[in-house]
N, C-alpha and C positions, 0 to 999 in steps of 0.2 A: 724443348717443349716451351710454349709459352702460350698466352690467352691474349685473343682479339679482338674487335670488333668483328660483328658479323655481315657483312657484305652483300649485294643483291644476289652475287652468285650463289652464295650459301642459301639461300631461299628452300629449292628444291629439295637440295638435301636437308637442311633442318627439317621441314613438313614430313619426309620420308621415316625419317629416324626419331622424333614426336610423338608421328601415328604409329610406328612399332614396340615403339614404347612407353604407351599408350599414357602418354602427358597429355597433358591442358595443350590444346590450342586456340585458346580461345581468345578473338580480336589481335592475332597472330602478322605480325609485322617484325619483317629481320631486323632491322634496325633497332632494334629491342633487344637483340640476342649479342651476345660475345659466344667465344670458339674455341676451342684449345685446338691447337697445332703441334703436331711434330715435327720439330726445325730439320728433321734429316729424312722424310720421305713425305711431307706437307702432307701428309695425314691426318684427319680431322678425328678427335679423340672422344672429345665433351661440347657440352655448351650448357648456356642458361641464360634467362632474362630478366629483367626488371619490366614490369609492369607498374606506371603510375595511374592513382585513381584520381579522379579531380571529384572533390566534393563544395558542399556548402562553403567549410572551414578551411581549406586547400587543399593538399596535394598528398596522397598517400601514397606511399612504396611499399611493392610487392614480389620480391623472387618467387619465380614459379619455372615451370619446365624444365628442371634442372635435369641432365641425363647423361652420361658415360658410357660408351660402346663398350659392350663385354670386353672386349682382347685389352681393352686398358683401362678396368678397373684394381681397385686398390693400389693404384698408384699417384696416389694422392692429384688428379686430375680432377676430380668433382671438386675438391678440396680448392683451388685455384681459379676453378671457374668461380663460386661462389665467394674466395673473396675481392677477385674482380668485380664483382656483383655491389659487392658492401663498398667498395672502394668509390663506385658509379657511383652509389648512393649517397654517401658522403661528402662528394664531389659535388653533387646538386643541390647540397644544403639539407638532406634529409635528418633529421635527428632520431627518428627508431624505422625499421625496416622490417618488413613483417614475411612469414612464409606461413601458406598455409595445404600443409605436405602430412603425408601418412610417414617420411623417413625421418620425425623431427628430433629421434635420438643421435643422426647424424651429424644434422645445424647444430646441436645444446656443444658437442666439441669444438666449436669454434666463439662461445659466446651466447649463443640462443638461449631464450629461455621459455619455456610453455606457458604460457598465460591460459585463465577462462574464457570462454568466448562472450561476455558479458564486457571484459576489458575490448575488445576488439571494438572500432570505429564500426556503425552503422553499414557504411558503403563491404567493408572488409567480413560481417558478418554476411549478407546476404551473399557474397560471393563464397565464402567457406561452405552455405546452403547448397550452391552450385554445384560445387568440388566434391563435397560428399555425395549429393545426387550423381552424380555423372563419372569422372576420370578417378576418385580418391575416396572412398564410403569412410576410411578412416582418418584423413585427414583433421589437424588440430590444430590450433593456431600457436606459431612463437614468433618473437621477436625477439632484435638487437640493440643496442646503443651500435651505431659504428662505430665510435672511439671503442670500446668495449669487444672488439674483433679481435680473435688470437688464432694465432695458426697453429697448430702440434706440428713442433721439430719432426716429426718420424714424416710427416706426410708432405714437408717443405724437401725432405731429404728422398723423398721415395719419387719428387714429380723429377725432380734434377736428373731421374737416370730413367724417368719410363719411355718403354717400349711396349709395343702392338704382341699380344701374345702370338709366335709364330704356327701358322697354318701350316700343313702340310703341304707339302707340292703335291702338284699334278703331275702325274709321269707324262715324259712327250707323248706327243700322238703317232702314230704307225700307223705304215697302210693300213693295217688288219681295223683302223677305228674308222675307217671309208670302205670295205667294203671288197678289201683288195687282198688275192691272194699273192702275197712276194715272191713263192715260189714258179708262179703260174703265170703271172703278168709279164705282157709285153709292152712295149715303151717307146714310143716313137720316135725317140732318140736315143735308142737304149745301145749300146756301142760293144755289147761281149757277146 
């Protein structure tokens, strides 16, 4: 398992799996997104984005769309996309990173903290206006230091071995699922 960059291929499927799960897609551009991958059937797991704001002052950082296919949650896959996230963030010079999510008891384990929305930047409040109109009614604002990013051992321990919850099979198909009786059919090559 590991986390990517998201790719132009990945487009369609991010949009798909977004509006299912019914995340922000708002001013929605892949190249924003990273990806969790399963290294043994390239399986696409998680993802999430960094959204930068340009204001007056500069540049603000925002994870949003953050989302995990059922068959591979709790395997600490959200968990890695998002510090992919922090790491992007860090990487660009950010010094706080802000999420503005209804699951923000999930971020506070890795560092987050809940701030007022009074603390929030100008540009970052009207968009939380948004979010709760729209994709999140309970959405609340936190933020990070990225220096200040910790991962919990149990969920560094649990991505190292996930797998896709397994489906059931299909039983093969037989004639009788076309329309065929086997006992009654003839075959035009049929040789007994």
């Amino acid at each position: 398992m590991y986390v990517r960059d998201a790719k132009n291929r990945d487009e369609v499927w991010l949009l798909d799996h977004i509006e299912a799960m019914g995340l922000d897609e708002t001013a929605f551009r892949s190249r924003d997104y990273v990806i969790a991958i399963d290294e043994e059937s390239n399986a696409r797991a998680g993802f999430g984005r960094i959204r930068v704001h340009k204001t007056d002052d500069g540049e603000l950082c925002e994870l949003t769309s953050i989302g995990v296919l059922d068959d591979w949650r709790g395997q600490g896959v959200g968990a890695h996309v998002v510090e992919r996230l922090v790491r992007t963030a860090t990487d660009e010079g950010f010094e706080e990173v802000y999420a503005l999510t209804d699951e923000h008891e999930y971020l506070t384990q890795f560092g987050f903290e809940r701030i007022d929305v009074a603390q929030l930047p100008d540009r970052l409040r009207d968009r939380l206006v948004d979010k709760q109109e729209g994709v999140a009614p309970d959405a609340v604002p936190v933020r990070i230091d990225p220096e200040r990013f910790r991962m919990p051992g149990h969920l560094r321990e649990a991505f190292k071995g996930a797998a896709a919850d397994d489906e059931p099979e299909e039983p093969p198909e037989g004639p009788e699922d076309f329309g065929i009786d086997p006992d009654e059919a003839t075959y035009k090559y049929d040789t007994g």
